[in-house]
TORLUM-232751 format. One line per 3 residues: number of its first residue (from 1); their letters; for each residue x, y, z of C-alpha. Coordinates in nm, 2 decimals. Example, Ala and Ser with C-alpha at 12.3 -4.5 7.8 and 13.67 -1.06 7.14 Angstrom:
# TORLUM-232751
1> as> 1.23,-0.45,0.78; 1.37,-0.11,0.71
***
This chain:
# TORLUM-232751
1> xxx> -3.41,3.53,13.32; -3.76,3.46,13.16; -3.90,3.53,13.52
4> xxx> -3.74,3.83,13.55; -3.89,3.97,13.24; -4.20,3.85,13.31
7> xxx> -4.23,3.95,13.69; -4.50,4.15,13.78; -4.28,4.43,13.89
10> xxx> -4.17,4.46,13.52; -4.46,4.34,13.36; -4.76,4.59,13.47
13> xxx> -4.52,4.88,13.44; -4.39,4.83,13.09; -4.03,4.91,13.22
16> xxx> -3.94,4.90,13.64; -3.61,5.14,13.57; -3.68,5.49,13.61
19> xxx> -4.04,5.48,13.46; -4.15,5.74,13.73; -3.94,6.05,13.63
22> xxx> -4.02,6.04,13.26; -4.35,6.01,13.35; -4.35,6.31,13.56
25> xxx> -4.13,6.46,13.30; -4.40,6.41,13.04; -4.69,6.48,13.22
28> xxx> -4.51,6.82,13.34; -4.48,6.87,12.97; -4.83,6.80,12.85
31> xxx> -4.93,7.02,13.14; -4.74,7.33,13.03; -4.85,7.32,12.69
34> xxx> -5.23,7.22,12.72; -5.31,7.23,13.05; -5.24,7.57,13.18
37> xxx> -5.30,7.74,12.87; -5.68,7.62,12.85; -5.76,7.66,13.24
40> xxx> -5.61,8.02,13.18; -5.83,8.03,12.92; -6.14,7.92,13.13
43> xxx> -6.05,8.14,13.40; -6.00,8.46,13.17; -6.39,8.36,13.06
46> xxx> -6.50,8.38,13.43; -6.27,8.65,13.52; -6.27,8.88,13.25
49> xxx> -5.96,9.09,13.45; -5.76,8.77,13.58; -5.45,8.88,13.38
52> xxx> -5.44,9.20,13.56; -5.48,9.05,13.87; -5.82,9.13,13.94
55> xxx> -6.14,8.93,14.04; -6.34,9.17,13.95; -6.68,9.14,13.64
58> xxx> -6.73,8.74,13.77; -6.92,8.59,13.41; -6.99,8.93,13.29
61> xxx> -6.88,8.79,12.94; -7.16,8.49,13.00; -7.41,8.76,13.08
64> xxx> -7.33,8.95,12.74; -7.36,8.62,12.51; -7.73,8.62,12.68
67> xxx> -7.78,8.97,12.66; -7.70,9.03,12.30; -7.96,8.93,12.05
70> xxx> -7.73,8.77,11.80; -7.51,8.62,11.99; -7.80,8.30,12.05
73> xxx> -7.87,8.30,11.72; -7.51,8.26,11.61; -7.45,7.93,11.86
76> xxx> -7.75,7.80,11.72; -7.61,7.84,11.37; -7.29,7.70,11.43
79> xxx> -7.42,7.39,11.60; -7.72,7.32,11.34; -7.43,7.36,11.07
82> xxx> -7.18,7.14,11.19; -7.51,6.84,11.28; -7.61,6.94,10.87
85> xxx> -7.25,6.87,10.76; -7.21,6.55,10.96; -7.54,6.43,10.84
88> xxx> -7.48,6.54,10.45; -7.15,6.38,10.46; -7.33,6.05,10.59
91> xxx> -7.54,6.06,10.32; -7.21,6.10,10.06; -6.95,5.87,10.25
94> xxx> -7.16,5.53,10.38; -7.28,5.47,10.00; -6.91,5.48,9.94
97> xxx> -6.76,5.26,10.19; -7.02,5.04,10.11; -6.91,4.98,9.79
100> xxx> -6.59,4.97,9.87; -6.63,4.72,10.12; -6.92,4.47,9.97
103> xxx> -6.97,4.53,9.62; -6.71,4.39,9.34; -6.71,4.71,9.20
106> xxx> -6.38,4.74,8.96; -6.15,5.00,9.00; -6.16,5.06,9.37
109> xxx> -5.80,5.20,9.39; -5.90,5.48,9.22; -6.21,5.52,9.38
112> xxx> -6.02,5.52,9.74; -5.81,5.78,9.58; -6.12,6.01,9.50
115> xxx> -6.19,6.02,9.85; -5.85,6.13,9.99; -5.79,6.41,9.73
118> xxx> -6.06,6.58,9.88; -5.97,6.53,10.23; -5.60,6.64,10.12
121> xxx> -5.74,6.97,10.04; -5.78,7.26,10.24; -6.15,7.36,10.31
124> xxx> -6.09,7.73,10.25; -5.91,7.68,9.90; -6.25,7.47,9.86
127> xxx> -6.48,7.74,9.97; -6.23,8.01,9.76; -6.31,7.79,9.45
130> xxx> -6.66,7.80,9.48; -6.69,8.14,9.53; -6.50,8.19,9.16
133> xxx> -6.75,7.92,9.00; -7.06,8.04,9.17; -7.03,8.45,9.22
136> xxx> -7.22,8.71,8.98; -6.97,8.71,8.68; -6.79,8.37,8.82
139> xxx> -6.66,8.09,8.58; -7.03,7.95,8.58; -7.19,8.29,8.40
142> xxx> -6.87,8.33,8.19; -6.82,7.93,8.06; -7.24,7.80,8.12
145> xxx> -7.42,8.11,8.07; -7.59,8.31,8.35; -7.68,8.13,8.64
148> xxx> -8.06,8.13,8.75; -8.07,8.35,9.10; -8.25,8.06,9.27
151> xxx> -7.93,7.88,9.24; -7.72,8.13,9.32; -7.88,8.22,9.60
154> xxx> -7.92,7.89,9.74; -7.53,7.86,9.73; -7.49,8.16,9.94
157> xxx> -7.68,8.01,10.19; -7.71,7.81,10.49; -7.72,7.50,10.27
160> xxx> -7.40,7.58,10.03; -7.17,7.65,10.30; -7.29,7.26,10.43
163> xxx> -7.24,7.10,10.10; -6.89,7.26,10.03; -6.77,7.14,10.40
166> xxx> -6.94,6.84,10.38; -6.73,6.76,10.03; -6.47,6.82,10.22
169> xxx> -6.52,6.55,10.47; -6.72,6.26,10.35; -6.40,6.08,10.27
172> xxx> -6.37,6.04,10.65; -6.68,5.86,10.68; -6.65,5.65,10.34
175> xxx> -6.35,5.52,10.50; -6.49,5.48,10.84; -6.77,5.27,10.68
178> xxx> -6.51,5.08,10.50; -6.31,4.97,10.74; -6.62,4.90,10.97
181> xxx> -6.82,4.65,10.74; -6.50,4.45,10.69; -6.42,4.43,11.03
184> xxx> -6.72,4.22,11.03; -6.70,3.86,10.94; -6.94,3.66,10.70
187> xxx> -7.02,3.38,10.92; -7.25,3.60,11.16; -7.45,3.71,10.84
190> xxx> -7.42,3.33,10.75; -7.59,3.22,11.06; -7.82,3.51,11.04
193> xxx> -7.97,3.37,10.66; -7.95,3.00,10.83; -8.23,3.08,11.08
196> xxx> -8.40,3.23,10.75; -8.37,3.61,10.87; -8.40,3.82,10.55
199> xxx> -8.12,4.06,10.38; -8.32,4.34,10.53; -8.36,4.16,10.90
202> xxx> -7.95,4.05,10.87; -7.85,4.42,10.77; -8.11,4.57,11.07
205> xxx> -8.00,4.34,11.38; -7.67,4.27,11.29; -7.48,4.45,11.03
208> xxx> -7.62,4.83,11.13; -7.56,4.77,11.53; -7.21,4.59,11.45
211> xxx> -7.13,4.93,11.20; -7.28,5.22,11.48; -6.93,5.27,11.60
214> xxx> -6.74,5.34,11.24; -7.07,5.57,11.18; -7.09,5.78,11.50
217> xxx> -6.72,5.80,11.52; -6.67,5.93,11.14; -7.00,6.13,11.26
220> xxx> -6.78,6.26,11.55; -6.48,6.38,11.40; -6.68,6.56,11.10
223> xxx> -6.89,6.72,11.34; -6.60,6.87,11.50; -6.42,6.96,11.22
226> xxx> -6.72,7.16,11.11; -6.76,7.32,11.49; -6.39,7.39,11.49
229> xxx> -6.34,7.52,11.11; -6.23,7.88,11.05; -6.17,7.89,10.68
232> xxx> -6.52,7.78,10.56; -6.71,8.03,10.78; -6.47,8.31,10.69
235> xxx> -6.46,8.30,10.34; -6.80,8.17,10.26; -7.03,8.21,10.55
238> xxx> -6.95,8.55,10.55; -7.05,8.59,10.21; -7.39,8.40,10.31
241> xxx> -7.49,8.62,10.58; -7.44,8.33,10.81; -7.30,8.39,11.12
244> xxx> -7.07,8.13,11.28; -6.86,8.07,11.60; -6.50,8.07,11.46
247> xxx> -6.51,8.32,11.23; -6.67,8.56,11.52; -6.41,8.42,11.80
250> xxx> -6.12,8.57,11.57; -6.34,8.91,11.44; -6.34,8.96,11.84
253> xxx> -5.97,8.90,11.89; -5.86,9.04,11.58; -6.02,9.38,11.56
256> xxx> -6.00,9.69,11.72; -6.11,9.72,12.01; -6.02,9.35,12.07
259> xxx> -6.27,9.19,12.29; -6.10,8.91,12.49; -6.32,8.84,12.72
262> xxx> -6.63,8.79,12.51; -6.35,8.58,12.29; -6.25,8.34,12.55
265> xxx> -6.62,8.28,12.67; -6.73,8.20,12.34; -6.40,8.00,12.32
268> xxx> -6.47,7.88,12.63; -6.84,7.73,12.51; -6.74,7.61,12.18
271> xxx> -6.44,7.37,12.37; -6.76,7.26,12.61; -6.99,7.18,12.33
274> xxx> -6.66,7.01,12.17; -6.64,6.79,12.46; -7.01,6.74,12.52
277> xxx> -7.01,6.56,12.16; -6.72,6.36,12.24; -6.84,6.18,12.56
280> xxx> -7.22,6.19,12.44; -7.07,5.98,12.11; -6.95,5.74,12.33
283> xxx> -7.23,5.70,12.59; -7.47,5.67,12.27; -7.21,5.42,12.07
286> xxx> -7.22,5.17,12.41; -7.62,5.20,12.45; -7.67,5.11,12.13
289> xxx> -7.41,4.85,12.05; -7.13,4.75,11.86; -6.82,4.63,11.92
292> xxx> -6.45,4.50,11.83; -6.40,4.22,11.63; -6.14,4.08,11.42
295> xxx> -6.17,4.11,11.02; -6.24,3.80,10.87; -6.42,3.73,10.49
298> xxx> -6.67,3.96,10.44; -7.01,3.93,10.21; -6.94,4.06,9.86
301> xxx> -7.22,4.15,9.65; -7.22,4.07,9.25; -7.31,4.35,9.07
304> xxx> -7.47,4.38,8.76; -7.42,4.63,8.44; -7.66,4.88,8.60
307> xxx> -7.50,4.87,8.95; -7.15,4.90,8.84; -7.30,5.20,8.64
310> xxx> -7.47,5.37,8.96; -7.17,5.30,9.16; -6.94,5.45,8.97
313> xxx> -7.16,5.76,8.86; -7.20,5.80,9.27; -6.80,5.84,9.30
316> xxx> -6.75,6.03,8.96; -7.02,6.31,9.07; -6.89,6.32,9.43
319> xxx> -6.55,6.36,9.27; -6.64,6.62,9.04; -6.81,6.82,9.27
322> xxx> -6.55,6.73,9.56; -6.23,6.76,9.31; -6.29,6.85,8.98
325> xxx> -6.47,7.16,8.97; -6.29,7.36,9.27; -5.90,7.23,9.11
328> xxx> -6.00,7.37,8.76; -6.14,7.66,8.87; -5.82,7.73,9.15
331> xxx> -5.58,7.66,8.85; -5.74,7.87,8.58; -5.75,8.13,8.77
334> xxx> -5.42,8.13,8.85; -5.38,8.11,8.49; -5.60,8.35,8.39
337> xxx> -5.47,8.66,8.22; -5.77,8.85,8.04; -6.10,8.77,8.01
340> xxx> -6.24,8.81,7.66; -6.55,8.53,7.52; -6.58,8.25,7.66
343> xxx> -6.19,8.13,7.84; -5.94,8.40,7.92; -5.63,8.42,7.79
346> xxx> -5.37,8.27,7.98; -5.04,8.37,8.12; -4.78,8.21,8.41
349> xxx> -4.68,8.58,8.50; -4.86,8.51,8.87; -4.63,8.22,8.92
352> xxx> -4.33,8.45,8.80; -4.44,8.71,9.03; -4.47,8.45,9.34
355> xxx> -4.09,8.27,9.29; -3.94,8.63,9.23; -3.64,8.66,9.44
358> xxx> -3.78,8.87,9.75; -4.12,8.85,9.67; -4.37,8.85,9.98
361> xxx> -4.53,8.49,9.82; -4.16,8.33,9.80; -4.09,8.43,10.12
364> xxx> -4.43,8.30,10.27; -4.36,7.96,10.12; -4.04,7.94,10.28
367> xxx> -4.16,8.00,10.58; -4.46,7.75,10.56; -4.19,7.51,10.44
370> xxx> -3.94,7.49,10.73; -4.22,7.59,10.99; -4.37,7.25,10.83
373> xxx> -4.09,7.04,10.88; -4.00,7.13,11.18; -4.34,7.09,11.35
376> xxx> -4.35,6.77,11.18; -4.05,6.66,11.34; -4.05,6.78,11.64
379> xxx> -4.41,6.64,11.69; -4.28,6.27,11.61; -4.07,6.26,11.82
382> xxx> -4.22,6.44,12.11; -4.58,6.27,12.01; -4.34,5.93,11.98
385> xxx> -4.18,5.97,12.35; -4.52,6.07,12.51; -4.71,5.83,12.37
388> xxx> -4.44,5.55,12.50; -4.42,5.64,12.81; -4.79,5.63,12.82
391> xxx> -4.89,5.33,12.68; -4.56,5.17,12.90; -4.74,5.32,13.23
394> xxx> -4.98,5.26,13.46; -5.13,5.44,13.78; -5.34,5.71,13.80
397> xxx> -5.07,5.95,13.71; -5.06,5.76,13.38; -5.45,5.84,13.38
400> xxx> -5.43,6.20,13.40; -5.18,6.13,13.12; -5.39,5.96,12.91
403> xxx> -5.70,6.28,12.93; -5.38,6.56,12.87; -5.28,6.34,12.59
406> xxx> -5.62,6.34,12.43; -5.69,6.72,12.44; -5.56,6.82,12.09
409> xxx> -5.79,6.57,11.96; -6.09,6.73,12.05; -6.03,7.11,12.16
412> xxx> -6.11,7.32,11.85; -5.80,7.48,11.71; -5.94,7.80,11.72
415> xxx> -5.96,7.77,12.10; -5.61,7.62,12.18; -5.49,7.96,11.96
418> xxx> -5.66,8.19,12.16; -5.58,8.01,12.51; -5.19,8.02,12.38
421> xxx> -5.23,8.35,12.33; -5.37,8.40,12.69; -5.11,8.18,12.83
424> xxx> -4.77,8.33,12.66; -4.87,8.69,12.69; -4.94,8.67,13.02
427> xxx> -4.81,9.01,13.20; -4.61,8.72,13.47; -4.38,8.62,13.24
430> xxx> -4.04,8.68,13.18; -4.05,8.64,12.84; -4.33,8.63,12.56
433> xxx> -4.32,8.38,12.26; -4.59,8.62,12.16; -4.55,8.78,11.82
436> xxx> -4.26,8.58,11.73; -4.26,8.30,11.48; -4.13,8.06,11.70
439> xxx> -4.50,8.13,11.88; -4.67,7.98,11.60; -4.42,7.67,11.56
442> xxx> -4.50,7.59,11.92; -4.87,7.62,11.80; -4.84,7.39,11.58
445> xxx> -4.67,7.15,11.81; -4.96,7.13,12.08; -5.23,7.14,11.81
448> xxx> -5.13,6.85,11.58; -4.91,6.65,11.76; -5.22,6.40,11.78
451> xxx> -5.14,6.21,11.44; -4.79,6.13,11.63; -4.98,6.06,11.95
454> xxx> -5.24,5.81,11.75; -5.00,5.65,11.52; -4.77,5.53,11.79
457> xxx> -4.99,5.45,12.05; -5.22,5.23,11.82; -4.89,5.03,11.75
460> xxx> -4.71,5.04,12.09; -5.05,4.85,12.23; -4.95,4.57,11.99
463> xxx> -4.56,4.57,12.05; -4.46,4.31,12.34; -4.25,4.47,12.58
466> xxx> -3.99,4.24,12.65; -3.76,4.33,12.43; -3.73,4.62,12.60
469> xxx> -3.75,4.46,12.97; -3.44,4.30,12.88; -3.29,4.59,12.74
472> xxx> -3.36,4.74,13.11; -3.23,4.41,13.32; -2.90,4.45,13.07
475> xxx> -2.89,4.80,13.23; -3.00,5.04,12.99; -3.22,5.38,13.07
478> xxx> -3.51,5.48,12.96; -3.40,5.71,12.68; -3.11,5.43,12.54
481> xxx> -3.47,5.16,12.54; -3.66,5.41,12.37; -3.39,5.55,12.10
484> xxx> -3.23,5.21,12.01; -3.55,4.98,12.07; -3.89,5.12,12.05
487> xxx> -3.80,5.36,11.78; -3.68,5.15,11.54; -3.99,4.94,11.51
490> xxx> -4.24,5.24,11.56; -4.05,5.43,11.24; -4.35,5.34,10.99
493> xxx> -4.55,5.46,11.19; -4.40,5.77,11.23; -4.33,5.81,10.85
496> xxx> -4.71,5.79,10.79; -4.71,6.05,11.13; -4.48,6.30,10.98
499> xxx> -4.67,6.26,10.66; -4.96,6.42,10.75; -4.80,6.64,11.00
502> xxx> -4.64,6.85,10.74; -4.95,6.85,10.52; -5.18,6.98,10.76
505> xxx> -4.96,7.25,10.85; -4.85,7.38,10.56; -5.20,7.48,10.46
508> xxx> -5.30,7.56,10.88; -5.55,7.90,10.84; -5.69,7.96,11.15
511> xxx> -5.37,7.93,11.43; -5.14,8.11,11.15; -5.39,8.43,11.12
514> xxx> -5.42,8.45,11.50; -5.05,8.37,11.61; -4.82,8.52,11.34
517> xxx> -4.60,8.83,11.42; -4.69,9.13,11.13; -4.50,9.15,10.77
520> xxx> -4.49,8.75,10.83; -4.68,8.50,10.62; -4.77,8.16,10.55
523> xxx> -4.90,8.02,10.25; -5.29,7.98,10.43; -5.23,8.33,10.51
526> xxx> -5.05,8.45,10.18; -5.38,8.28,9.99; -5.66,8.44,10.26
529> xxx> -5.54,8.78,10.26; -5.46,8.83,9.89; -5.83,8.69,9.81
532> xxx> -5.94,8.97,10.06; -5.77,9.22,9.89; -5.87,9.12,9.52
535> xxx> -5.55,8.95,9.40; -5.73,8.65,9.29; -5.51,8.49,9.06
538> xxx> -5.19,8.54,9.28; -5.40,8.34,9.54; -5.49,8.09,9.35
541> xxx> -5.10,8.07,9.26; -4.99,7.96,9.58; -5.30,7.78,9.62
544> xxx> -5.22,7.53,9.32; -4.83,7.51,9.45; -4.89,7.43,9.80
547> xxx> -5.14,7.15,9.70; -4.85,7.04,9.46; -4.60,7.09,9.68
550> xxx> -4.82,6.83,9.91; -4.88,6.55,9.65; -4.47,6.57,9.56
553> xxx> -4.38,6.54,9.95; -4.64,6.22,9.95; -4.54,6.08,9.65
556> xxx> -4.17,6.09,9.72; -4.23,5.92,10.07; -4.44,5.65,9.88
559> xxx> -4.20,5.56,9.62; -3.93,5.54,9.86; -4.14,5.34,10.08
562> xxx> -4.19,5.10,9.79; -3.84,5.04,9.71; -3.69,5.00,10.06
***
């Protein structure tokens, strides 16, 4: 029996029994929901008249990105601020994971904690907050006195839109760093100090090349956060006459006359620049080193009464500036009744008005809420399934997999949006999911089903398979292996994976605005729009509940996680 498990028929495969038709299956899958919406979406930015069956105007849209003067400009812009936000958040997150990782500074639960507030918050409530603290008449002139213009003015600028985006991403790299300097192990600095290099020569041959891949990699995923971001550039670039990709991708395809083609080239550019960064992070991560190594005991650095001091000053600014000052200035103004000297009176009539029976707010919440859950759990088990048959497969069908697989973690979100329009509104198809809600819970399916994808492929690659090789030899299929087998010892995994599933799409901005049928809301939406349209406090409201709402959902999972 042992050599029947072990035979190479069963072995290379993952599972011999019918491992070709799911894989088909899935890759048929991965196809229709990524795949042909994005070459559609290419081939709409060649062939402006594709949909209508014409050749016809072959890169005309290319041609007017060159031809108009601020279209250069704007690229320009929205690359330079997404480099500026990666390297701003470097600057914030690698002092952090450095303490966190080498330093014996106390406390360093609630330091970690610091970090993932911010990332739990949406970057458009951040930039919404900021606008109330820093704007002509904002909490800063009514609480502080009147702000000097310089500062003012240098909010509303190229550089404030970087910081508040970069607060809202340094966690990743803080983490990142973290995890990267414990990963590697004290005898190599050791031997370093026992051929008398010094701390400066130990930390520039070894430590630094070791750490390149946590740092580029962090550097990565912030810089195409910041490429991909809707909510930052609409509410606050906007407002400081700067000019960025997203927010001019849905101006194009949300305002009459809508411009689709000039949509899907820009689209089409901002997906290539996406991908440029993605392989030119890993080409430059294996020229200049680093590599995998197992954690092992790590340096830790003594510090005295005045580095304790500066450490923890370092986490309590970035946390007031990341945390603090946006949360109270979202919650009083959703508290906020009247102004008169100094605070304003306050008043929980704009929570009344939102959980009034009927009311447009209640009903947006609703709709987040089961839009949320369902997307949550349709993408772990989905993300689950693909992801098993994957990592269980091998061939170059499994390799064309693998690259469909990996799309939502690097396409913008903006992008996949306007290819799924493209793709089910297509004048071929029977049917439209177009301007129906179930449109937009199919969004959210393609677009984050990589935290399912992640979670369970990182622990499939360390799950032997011969639990399940037997299961097969005893006769059972691929779906009885994967329901009663795999899925019980992934279901941590997938916790964690429906976790931040449902998070991220109950506050989703940018797919919601573009994909939602009219007199429908979500909360992102609910928030943006009544900003817009001056109801601050109301917007605020469902601002303050839907992070809440968040925490609860997190805190619940973690309790119960604690007592099972």
């Amino acid at each position: 029996m042992a050599a029947l498990i072990h035979s190479p028929l069963l072995g290379r495969a993952g599972v011999a029994l019918g491992i070709r038709l799911p894989l088909l299956l899935v890759a048929a899958v991965l196809i229709l929901a990524m795949g042909y919406p994005l070459l559609l979406l290419f081939l709409s930015s060649i062939y402006p008249d594709i949909l209508g069956g014409s050749l016809d105007g072959f890169l005309d849209a290319y041609r007017r990105i060159g031809q108009t003067h601020d279209m250069l400009p704007m690229l320009w812009n929205s690359l330079a601020w997404a480099g500026a936000t990666t390297v701003v958040s470097w600057l914030f997150g690698i002092p952090c994971g450095y303490y966190l990782a080498r330093t014996n500074l106390p406390g360093k639960l609630w330091a970690r904690l610091s970090l993932l507030v911010p990332i739990m918050t949406p970057p458009y409530i951040a930039a919404l907050s900021y606008i109330l603290v820093m704007q002509e008449g904002g909490f800063s002139d009514s609480l502080l006195g009147v702000m000097p213009e310089t500062l003012r003015a240098w909010f509303f600028s190229f550089w404030g839109v970087t910081l508040v985006m970069a607060l809202s991403s340094f966690g990743y790299v803080a983490l990142a760093v973290e995890a990267g300097l414990q990963s590697i192990p004290r005898r190599l600095e050791d031997a370093s100090g026992m051929f008398g290099a010094t701390w400066s020569q130990t930390a520039r041959l070894i430590v630094i090349p070791l750490l390149l891949p946590a740092i580029l990699n962090s550097g990565l995923l912030v810089f195409l956060e910041a490429l991909s971001n809707f909510g930052v550039p609409a509410v606050l670039g906007t407002r400081s006459n700067l000019p960025l990709l997203p927010a001019e991708i849905f101006f194009l395809v949300t305002s009459w006359p809508v411009d689709l083609a000039l949509a899907t080239a820009l689209s089409s550019l901002l997906c290539l620049f996406a991908l440029f960064t993605l392989y030119g992070s890993r080409i430059l991560a294996n020229i200049l080193g680093g590599g995998n190594l197992k954690p092992g005991a790590v340096h830790t650095h003594a510090l005295g009464a005045g580095g304790m001091l500066l450490g923890w000053l370092w986490f309590g600014g970035l946390f007031a500036l990341s945390t603090l000052l946006p949360y109270f200035a979202m919650l009083l103004t959703s508290l906020a009744d009247q102004w008169t000297d100094g605070l304003p009176s306050l008043t929980l009539d704009h929570y009344r008005s939102l959980f009034a029976a009927g009311s447009r707010g209640l009903d947006a919440l609703l709709t987040s809420l089961w839009l949320a859950v369902a997307a949550a759990s349709i993408c772990v088990v989905v993300g689950s399934y693909i992801a098993y048959v994957n990592v269980r497969s091998s061939g170059p069908l499994q390799k064309i997999l693998d690259g469909l697989a990996m799309l939502p973690r690097v396409i913008p979100k903006i992008v996949m949006a306007v290819a799924l329009i493209l793709a089910w509104n297509a004048p071929w198809l029977p049917f439209t999911l177009y301007n129906t809600v179930w449109m937009l819970l199919f969004a959210y399916v393609v677009i984050y089903i990589t935290d399912a994808l992640n979670y369970s492929n990182s622990r499939l690659l360390s799950m032997s398979p011969n639990l399940e090789n037997a299961a097969a030899i005893a006769g059972a299929n691929r779906i009885q292996i994967f329901l009663q087998i795999v899925l019980p010892q992934l279901r941590p995994v997938l916790i964690a994976a429906w976790l931040t599933t449902f998070i991220v799409t109950m506050r989703e901005l940018v797919a919601s605005m573009l994909l939602l049928p009219p007199g429908v809301d979500t909360t992102a939406t609910y928030i943006f729009n009544q900003f817009e349209q001056g109801d601050i406090s109301t917007a605020m409201a469902m601002a303050t509940v839907t992070i809440l709402l968040s925490t609860i959902v997190l805190a619940l999972f973690q309790i119960r996680r604690r007592s099972v």
